[in-house]
N, C-alpha and C positions, 0 to 999 in steps of 0.2 A: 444469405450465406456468402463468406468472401473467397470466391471459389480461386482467384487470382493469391492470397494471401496461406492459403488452404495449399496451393500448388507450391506455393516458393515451401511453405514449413515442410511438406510433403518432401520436394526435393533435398533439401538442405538434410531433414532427416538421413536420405537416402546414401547422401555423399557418407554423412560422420559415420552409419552402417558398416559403408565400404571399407573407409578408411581404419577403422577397429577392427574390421574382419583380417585386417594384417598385423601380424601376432608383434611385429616391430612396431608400427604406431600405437600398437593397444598399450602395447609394454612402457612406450614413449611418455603417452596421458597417464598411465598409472604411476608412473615415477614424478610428476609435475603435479597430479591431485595430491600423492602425498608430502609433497614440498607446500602446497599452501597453507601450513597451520604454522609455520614457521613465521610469516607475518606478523603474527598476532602476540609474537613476542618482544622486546627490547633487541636492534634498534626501534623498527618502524612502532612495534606496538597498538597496533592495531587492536586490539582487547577483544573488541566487537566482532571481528572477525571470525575468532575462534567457534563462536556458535552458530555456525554455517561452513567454515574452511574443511569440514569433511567429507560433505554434501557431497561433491562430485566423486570424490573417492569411493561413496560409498552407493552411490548409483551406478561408478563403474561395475565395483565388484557383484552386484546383485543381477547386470545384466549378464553375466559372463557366462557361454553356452556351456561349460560343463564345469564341473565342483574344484578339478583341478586349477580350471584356466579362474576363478575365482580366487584359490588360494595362491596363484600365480600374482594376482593385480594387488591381492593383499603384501604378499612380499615387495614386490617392485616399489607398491605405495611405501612403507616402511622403508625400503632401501632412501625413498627421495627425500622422507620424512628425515633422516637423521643425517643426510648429507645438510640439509637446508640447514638446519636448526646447531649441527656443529660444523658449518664449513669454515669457520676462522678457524680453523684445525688446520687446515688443505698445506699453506704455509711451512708447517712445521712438521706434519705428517705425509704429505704428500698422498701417492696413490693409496699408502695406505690407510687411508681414512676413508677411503671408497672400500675399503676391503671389510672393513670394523662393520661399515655403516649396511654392506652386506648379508653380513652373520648377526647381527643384530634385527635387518630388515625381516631375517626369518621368522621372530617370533608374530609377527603378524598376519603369517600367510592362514593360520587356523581363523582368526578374525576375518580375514577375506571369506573364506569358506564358511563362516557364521553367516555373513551377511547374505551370501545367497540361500543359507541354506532357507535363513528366516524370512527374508523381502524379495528373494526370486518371485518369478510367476507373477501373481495376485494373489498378495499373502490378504488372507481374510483377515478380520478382529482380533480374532484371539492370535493369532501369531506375530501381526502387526505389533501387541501387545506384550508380546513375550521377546519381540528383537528390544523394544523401551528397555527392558529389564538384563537382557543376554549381551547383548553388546556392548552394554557399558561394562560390564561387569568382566568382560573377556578383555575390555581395553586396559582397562586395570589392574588385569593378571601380565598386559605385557609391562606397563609401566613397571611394577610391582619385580618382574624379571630383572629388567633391564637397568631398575636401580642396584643391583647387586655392583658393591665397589669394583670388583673385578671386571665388570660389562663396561663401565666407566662411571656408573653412579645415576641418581636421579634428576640428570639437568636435560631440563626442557620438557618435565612431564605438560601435560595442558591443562592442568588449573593455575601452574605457576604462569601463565599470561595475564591471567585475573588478577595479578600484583598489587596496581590500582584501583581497583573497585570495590567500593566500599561493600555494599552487600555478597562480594565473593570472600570478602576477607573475613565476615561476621560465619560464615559458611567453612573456614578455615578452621575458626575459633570451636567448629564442633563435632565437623570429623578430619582436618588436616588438610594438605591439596588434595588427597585421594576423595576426596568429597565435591570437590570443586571441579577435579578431573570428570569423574562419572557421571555430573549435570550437565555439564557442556558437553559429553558425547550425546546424552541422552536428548538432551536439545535438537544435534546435528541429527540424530535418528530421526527424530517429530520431522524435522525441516524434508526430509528426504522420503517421508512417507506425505507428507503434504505433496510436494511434489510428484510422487506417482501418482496421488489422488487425482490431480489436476490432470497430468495427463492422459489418466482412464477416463476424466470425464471430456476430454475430447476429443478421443477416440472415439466414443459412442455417438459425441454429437455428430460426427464425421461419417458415423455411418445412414448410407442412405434409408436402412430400413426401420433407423431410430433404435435399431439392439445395439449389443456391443461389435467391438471392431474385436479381429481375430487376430491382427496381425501385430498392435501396439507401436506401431510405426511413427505416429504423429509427433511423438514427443523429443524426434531423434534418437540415436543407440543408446545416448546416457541414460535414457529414459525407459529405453524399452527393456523387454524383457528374453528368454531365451525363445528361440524362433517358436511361433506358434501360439505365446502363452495368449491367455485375456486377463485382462486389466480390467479391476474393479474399483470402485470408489471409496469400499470400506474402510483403506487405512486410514481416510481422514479422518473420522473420531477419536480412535486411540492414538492419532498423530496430537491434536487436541488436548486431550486427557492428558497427554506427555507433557506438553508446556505448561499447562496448568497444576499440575502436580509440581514441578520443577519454582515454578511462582508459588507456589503455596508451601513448600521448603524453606525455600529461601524467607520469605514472609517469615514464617514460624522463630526461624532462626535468628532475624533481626529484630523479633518482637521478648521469644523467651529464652533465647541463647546467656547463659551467663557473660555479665560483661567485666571486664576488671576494674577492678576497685583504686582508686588511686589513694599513692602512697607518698606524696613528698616528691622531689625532685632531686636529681645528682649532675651537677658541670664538666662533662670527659670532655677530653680535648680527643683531637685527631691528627697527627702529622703526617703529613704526604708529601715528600720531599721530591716528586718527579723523577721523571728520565733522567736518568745519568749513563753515560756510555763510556767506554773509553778503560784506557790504562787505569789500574785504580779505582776501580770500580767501586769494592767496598769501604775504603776511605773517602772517595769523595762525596758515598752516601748518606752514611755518620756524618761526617762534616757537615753536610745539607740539615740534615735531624736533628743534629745540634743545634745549629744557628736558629732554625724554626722553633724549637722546642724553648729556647731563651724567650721569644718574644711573647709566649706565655706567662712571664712571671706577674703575681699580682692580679691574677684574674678568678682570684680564689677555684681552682678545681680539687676536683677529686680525683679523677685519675687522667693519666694522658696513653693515649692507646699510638703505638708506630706498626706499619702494616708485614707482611711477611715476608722474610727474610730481610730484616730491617738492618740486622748485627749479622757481619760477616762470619762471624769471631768466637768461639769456644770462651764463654768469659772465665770457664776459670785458668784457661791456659794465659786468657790477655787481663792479667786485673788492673792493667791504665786504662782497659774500654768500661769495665766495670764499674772503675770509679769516678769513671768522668758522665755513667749518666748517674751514678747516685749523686755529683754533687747536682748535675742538674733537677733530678727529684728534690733536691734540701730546696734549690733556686726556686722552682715552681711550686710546692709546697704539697705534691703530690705524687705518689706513687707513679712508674712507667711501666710500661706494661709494652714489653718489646720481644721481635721474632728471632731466633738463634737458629741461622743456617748453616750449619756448621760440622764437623767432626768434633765429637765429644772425648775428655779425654780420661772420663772415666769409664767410657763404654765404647764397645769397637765399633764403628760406622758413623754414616753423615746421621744426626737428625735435625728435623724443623721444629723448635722447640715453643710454648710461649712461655717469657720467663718475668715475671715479677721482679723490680727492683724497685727499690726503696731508698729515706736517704742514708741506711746505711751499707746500701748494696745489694745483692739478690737476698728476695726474704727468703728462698725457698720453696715459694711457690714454682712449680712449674709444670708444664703441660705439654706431652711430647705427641705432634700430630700421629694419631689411628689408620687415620683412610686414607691413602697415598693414590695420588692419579697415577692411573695405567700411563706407561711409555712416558707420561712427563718425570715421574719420578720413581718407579720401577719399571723392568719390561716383564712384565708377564711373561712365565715360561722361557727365559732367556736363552736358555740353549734351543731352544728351538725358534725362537725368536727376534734373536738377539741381531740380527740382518736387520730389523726396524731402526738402528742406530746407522745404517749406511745410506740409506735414502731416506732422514729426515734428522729432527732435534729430541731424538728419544735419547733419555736418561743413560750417560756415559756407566749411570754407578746405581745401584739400588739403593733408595733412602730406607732406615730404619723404621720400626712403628712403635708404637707406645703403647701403652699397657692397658691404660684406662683414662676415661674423663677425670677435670678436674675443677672443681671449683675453688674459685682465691677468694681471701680477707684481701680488698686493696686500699683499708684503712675508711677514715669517715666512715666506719658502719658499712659500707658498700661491700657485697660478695659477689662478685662477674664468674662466668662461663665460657672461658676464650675456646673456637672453633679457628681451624686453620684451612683456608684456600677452600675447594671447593666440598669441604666437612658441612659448609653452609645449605650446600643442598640437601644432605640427608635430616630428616622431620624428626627422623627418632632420639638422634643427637642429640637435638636443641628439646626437646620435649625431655629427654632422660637428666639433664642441668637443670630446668626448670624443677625439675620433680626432688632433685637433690640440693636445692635451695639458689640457687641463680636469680638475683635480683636484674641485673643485665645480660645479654648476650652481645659476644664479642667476637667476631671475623676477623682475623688479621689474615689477607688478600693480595695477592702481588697478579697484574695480568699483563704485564709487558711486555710480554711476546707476543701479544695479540690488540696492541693497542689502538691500533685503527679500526678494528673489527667491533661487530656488536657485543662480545664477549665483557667487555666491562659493565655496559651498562644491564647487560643478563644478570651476570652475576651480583651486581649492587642489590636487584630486585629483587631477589629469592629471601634477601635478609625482609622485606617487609610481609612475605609468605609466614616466614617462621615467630615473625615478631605476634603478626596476627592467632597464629596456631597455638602460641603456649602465653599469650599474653602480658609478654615482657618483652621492654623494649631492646632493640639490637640496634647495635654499632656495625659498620661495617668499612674496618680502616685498609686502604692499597697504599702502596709505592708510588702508584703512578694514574691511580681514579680508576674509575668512580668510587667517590669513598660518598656513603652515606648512614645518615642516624634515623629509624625510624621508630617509632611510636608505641605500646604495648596493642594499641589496636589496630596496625599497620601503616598507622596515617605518619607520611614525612615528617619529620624534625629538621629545623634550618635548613637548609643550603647547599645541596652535595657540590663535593671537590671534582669538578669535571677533569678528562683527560689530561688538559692544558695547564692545567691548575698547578703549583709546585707552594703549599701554603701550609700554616695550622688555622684549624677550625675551632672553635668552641659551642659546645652544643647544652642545652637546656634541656633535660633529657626528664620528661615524667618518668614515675614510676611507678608499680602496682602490685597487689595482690589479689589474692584468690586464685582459683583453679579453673581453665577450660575444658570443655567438654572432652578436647582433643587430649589434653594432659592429663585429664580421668581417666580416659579411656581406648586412648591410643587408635591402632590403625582400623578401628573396625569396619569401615568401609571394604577396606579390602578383605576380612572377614566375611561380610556379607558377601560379596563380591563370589567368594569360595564356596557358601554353601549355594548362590545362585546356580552356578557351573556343576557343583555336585547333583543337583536336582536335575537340571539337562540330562546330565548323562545319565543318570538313575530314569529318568520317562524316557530318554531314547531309545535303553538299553530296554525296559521293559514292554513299547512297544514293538520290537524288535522281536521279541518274544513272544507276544500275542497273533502276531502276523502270521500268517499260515503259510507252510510252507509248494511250492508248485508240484503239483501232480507230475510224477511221472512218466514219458510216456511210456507206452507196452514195447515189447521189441517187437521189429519185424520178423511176419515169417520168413524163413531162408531157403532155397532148394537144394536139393541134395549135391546140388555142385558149390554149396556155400555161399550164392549170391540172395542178395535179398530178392524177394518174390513181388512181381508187379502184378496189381491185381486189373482185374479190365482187358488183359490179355488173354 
């Protein structure tokens, strides 16, 4: 035995103890556990990550001496989680992005509280077994909240880090990210019961009389349990059974998963005309668009996509902007497909429009963006809110919203599904244009207010989420990059337009048919997820019920001077 080795883990243990026993450092590591799934996103990207990056968050919360201080580390994680993952916000939002990220971290504090309720102690088999199943399923009910437009929408759920992987993308292709989100929890879960296993079983080896140890000390506070518990070995099987279930999914999926059927190919361009500042803004960016969009001619396309808010300009108030890209359409030999940021002057307000022109001018097609970002382009609640415009870059004016999706003819047979700004992150979108004939999907994307930040190249990635999920390939054209074209089965196309970039691209874009599992049959994931949750509560509730209630006791006799009566006297 390394009894020198035995001493230092022994102590080391001791100190981390201490140091969580202070409600400030406990709070401190709970906010830093849940900032690390933030990695595993675009910039760093770290992929791999993601199937472990909860681990510690979620050893915190399962050690935490009482139910509350569990749904406490569940919030705080949550609080670190969404600062991390949007702090290219911080810039523009200021403190109030720690405020959002707050009211938001709450919906995680019930998961906290899951997590002890299931992995505290020495959860036996079956319970081990049922966190596999409860936990993901409760992370999914936050994601599922927190996509609500109004919350800010679905960016940065945790399957969207699987962007690149091919066998998470095939896994896309059959229940959406919310499928992909629920295995990599479920994973972290296994990981984290593997690791209490390991610790129970050194605990015991650690005791001198060869039983178990009482105290769970060995493994450090992350490790252990609430004062007193014992640690058993038993979650390592159902920790087991977890990854191999999880492998045996994915397997299924990459073997019998419908794949899309390919269909021909279509040539879209992409123009990104870069950072422009300055006096002049929206003419000097036309200008730029223009000149790029010429050196397209003769390269036979079908359509040429410009990214959002491309066109300053109401065309039907300016028709020298109108005509000057139709002749460029007659120039290129293809329809453009460009963004109106503007005041309309048939309708009272700003909107982001995408609008179709042709070489005789707008066909009529057009598509007026749905889902407007909080504080970037309405304020929530403005009268009571409406102070977010003094300490930071919230929305001077509310933009308008549109009606409904739309899908375009943009000629050569081609029917696109343009999405505007961060509409790319919602699954339902891009699935409900697939289902209503959408041979492409189309992002027109401006992120320049965040351009040094990870924020472009997040947002480029979500387009190979969605392209995977309904089988059709997406575009995904900025101002100012990452512009990228990916695949029907999420895999890249040419070259993306990095930040630096100021260029036109031309892309070779497969195409396909047939229906994903995801576009048959939408969010059922999270479906499941609901009746999971509902059965929880249905056996809580009904063990709750079978438990018997405590005897009460008799009252004391009392004397006739009304004091209770001591007997023995």
């Amino acid at each position: 035995m390394d009894l020198f080795g035995d001493g230092r883990r022994e102590r080391t243990g001791q100190r981390v103890r201490l140091l969580l026993a202070s409600p400030w450092w406990r709070g401190g590591t709970a906010v830093l556990a849940g900032a690390l799934p933030a990695l595993a996103f675009p910039a760093p990207s770290l992929w791999w990550f993601a199937y472990v990056a909860l681990v510690p968050w979620i050893l915190l919360a399962r050690s935490a001496p009482t139910a509350r201080r569990a749904a406490l580390d569940g919030w705080l994680g949550g609080l670190g989680f969404m600062v991390a993952v949007h702090h290219w916000l911080l810039p523009s939002l200021h403190v109030f992005t720690v405020v959002i990220a707050a009211l938001l971290g709450l919906l995680w504090a019930p998961w906290g509280w899951l997590v002890r309720r299931l992995l505290g102690h020495a959860p036996p088999p079956g319970r081990a077994a049922t966190a596999l199943v409860v936990l993901p399923s409760a992370w999914l009910m936050v994601e599922l909240v927190r996509s609500w437009e109004g919350l800010g929408g679905p960016w940065g759920l945790l399957g969207s880090s699987q962007w690149q992987v091919e066998p998470a993308l095939r896994l896309a292709s059959v229940g959406g990210v919310w499928l992909v989100s629920a295995l990599v929890v479920v994973v972290n879960t296994a990981v984290a019961l593997l690791v209490v296993a390991l610790t129970a079983g050194r605990s015991a080896e650690a005791t001198p009389t060869g039983g178990r140890s009482r105290t769970g000390s060995r493994g450090g506070a992350f490790l252990a349990g609430p004062r007193g518990a014992v640690f058993s070995a038993a979650p390592g099987a159902p920790a087991v059974a977890g990854i191999v279930a999880v492998a045996a999914v994915t397997t299924a999926a990459w073997t019998w998963a419908p794949r899309p059927e390919p269909a021909g190919r279509t040539r879209v361009a992409v123009v990104q005309p870069g950072v422009i500042d300055g006096i002049g803004g929206p003419e000097k960016r036309f200008a730029r668009e223009e000149a790029l969009t010429r050196t397209l001619a003769g390269r036979d396309l079908d359509l040429v996509v410009w990214g959002e808010s491309s066109v300053g300009f109401d065309l039907t108030d300016r028709p020298d902007i109108a005509r000057r890209i139709a002749a460029l359409s007659r120039e290129v030999g293809a329809d453009i497909l460009v963004n109106v940021d503007a005041r309309r002057s048939d309708r009272p307000g700003i909107f982001k429009s995408s609008v179709l022109v042709g070489p005789e001018g707008p066909t009529g097609d057009r598509y007026d963006k749905m889902r407007l970002v909080p504080f970037g382009e309405y304020v929530p609640a403005r009268s009571l809110l409406g102070w977010a415009t003094s300490v930071g870059k919230a929305a001077g004016e509310d933009r308008r919203r549109g009606e409904r999706q739309v899908v375009m003819d943009a000629g050569h047979g081609l029917r696109v599904g343009p999405l505007v700004c961060f509409e790319s992150a919602f699954p339902d979108m891009s699935r409900q244009l697939t289902r209503d004939g959408a041979q492409v999907l189309l992002a027109q994307s401006a992120t320049s207010s965040f351009q040094a930040s990870w924020a472009p190249r997040q947002h480029a990635s979500l387009a190979a989420v969605r392209a995977a999920e309904t089988g059709r390939p997406m575009v995904h054209a900025t101002l100012t990059g990452v512009s990228a074209v990916y695949g029907p089965d999420g895999s890249r196309v040419g070259s993306p337009l990095g930040t630096s970039a100021s260029a036109a691209a031309v892309y070779d874009i497969p195409l396909a048919t047939g229906v994903t599992a995801y576009v048959r049959w939408g969010d059922w994931p999270v479906h499941a997820a609901l009746v999971v949750l509902a059965l929880l509560c249905a056996a809580e509730g009904a063990r709750s019920l079978r438990r018997p209630a405590p005897e009460r006791q008799g009252q004391p006799a009392r004397t006739a001077h009304g004091s209770p009566a001591h007997h023995g006297r």
